[in-house]
N, C-alpha and C positions, 0 to 999 in steps of 0.2 A: 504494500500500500504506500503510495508516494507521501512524502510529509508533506503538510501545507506550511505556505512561508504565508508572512503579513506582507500585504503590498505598501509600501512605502510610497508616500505621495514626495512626489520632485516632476519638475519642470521637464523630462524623458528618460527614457528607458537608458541612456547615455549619457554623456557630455563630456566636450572637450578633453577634459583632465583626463576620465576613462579611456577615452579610445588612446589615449597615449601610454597606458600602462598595460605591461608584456609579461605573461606566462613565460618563462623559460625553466624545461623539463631537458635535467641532463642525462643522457646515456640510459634512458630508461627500458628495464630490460623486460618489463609484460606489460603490453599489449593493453590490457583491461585499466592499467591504472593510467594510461594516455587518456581512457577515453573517460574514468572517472573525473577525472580530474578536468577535463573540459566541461564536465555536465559541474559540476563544484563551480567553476567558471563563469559559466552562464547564470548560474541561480544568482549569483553576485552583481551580476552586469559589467563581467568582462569579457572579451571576446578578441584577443590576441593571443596565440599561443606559438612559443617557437620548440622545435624539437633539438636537440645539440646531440648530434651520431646516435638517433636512438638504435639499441638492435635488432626491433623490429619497425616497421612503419606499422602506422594505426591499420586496422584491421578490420575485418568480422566483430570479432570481441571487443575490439575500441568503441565500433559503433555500436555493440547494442549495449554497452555500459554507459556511453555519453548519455543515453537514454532522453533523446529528443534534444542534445548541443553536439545532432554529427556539423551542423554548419560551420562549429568553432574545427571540426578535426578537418573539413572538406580546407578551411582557409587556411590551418595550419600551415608554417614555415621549417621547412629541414634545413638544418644548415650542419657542416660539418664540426663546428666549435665551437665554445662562450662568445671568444671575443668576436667571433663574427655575427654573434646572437645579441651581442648588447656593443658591436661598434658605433651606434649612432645614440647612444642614452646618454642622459647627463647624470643618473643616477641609477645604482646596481645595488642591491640588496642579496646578499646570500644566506639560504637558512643553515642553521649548523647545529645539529645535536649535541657537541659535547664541543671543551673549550679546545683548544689548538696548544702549540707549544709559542707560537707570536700570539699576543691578546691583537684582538682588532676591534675597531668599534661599536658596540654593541646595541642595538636596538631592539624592546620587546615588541609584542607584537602589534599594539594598539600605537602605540610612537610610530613604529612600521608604516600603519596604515596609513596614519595623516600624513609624513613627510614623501609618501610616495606619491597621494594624491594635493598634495601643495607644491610640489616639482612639477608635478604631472603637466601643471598649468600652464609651465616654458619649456618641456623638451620629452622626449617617450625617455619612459623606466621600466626599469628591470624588475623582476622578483623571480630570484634563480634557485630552482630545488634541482639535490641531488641526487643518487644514484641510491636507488631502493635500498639494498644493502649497504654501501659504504656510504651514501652523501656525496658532497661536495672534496675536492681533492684539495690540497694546500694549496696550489697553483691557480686552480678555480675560484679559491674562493680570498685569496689575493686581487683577483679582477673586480673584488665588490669593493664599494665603496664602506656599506658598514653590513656586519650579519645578525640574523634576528633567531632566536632561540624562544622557542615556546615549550613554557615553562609548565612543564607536565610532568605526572607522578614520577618523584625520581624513583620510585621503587617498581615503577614499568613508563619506562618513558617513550617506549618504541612506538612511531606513531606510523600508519599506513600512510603513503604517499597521498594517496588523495583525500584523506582527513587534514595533515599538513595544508593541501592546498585550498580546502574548504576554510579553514581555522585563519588563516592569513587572508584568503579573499575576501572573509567577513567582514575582518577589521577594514579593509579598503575600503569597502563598501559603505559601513560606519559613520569614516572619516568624508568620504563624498556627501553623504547624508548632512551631515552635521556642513559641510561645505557649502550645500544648495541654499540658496536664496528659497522662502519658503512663497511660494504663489500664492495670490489672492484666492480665496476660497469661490469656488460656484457659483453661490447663489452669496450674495454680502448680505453682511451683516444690516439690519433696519438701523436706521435715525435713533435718537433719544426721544426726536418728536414722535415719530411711528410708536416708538415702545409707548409711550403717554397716551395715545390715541387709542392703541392695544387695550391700557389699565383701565383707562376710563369706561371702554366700552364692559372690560371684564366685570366692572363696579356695578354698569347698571344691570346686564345681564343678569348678578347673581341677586340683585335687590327686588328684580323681577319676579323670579325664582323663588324668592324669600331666605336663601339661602344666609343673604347677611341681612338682618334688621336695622334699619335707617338708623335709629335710636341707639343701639347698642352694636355698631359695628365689628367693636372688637379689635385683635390685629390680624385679620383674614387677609385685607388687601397686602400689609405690608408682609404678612408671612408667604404671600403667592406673589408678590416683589423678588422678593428675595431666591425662591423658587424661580420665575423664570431669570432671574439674570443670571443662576448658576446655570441654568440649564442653557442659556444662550442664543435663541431660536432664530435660523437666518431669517432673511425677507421672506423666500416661499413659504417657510413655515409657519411664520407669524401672520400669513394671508390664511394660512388654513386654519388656524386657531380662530381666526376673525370672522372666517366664514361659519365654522360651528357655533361663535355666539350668535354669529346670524337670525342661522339655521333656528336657535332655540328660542329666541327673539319673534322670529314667525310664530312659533307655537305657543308662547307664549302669551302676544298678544289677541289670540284666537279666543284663549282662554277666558 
């Protein structure tokens, strides 16, 4: 059964910053976790991916693991090596399981996100995983500008490749979110005067009614104040609200 994701409201399904940030899968030796890891991809709203000498090209099992992102494996890039996979980025991120014998710059995984979609804005980046069993080589991961370690039980820390790329894509995706300008809503919000218009008519309706006694009003109006301003009702809604006092206003005065 597929999990459902929340759809996150932003300005498209892309932008700028994303189309400039790169999948790079090095020497990956099955098949299945090319194609998972596209579909991890896509769920995110990335859709670059570069292949560095995999041992096999995507496949059968690529496509039906991508499971509906074969477009991300159809567009895929095979290139023979890193630095021909991230010669044109102005920033390289490599992940690395465990420390090195040079420390290098370290970034978690949520720092990750944002600094790769705040470059994203002036040049394409990288985000370079390695090699299912070993990782990243010293050589390899020499070519990153800084590497990111996700910080998982050290008492089984071994993470499937396309969980790794799930786990990091999130955060990108996060940082784009939290990036977006957020849009004017739908339907906008009514006036202060509109809302007054709303109360007053809600007043007499309910005086109608007899629900609030002229004499002893009580705090109905301002407890149902306070009710809809938490509640927030756009313009269409506050017409529909208006039209059921209408509605009861007819009946009422039939009575």
């Amino acid at each position: 059964m597929p999990v459902l994701l929340c759809r996150a409201i932003e300005k498209g399904s892309t932008s700028s910053n994303m189309q400039n940030i790169r999948i790079v899968l090095v020497n990956t030796s099955h098949t299945g976790n090319i194609g998972s890891a596209a579909r991890a991809m896509k769920t995110m709203g990335l859709e670059h991916l570069y292949l560095v000498d995999p041992v096999t090209e995507p496949d059968g099992q690529a496509s039906a693991l991508a499971a509906g992102a074969t477009d991300i494996l159809a567009k895929c890039k095979i290139v023979g090596s890193l630095a021909e996979a991230v010669a044109d980025c102005g920033l390289v991120v490599g992940t690395s399981a465990r420390s090195r014998t040079l420390p290098w710059p370290m970034l978690g995984p949520r720092e990750c996100g944002q600094k790769l979609v705040q470059e994203a804005a002036s040049y394409p980046v990288a985000l370079v995983f390695g090699r299912e069993s070993s990782g990243l080589s010293n050589e390899e991961l020499q070519q990153c500008h800084f590497h990111v370690c996700i910080p998982a039980n050290p008492e089984y820390s071994s993470l499937n490749l396309a969980a790794a790329v799930q786990t990091l894509c999130y955060e990108i995706r996060m940082a784009h979110l939290d990036a977006t300008e957020v849009p004017a809503p739908e339907s906008p919000y009514p006036l202060s005067e509109d809302l007054e218009r709303f109360y007053a008519h809600l007043e007499q309706t309910l005086s109608k009614t007899n629900f609030i006694v002229a004499n002893h009003p009580g705090m109905v109006m301002t407890k149902l104040r306070r009710l809809f301003n938490r509640a927030r009702p756009e313009s269409q809604e506050l017409n529909i609200l208006r039209g059921i006092l209408a509605s009861i206003d007819k009946l009422a005065n039939k009575q």
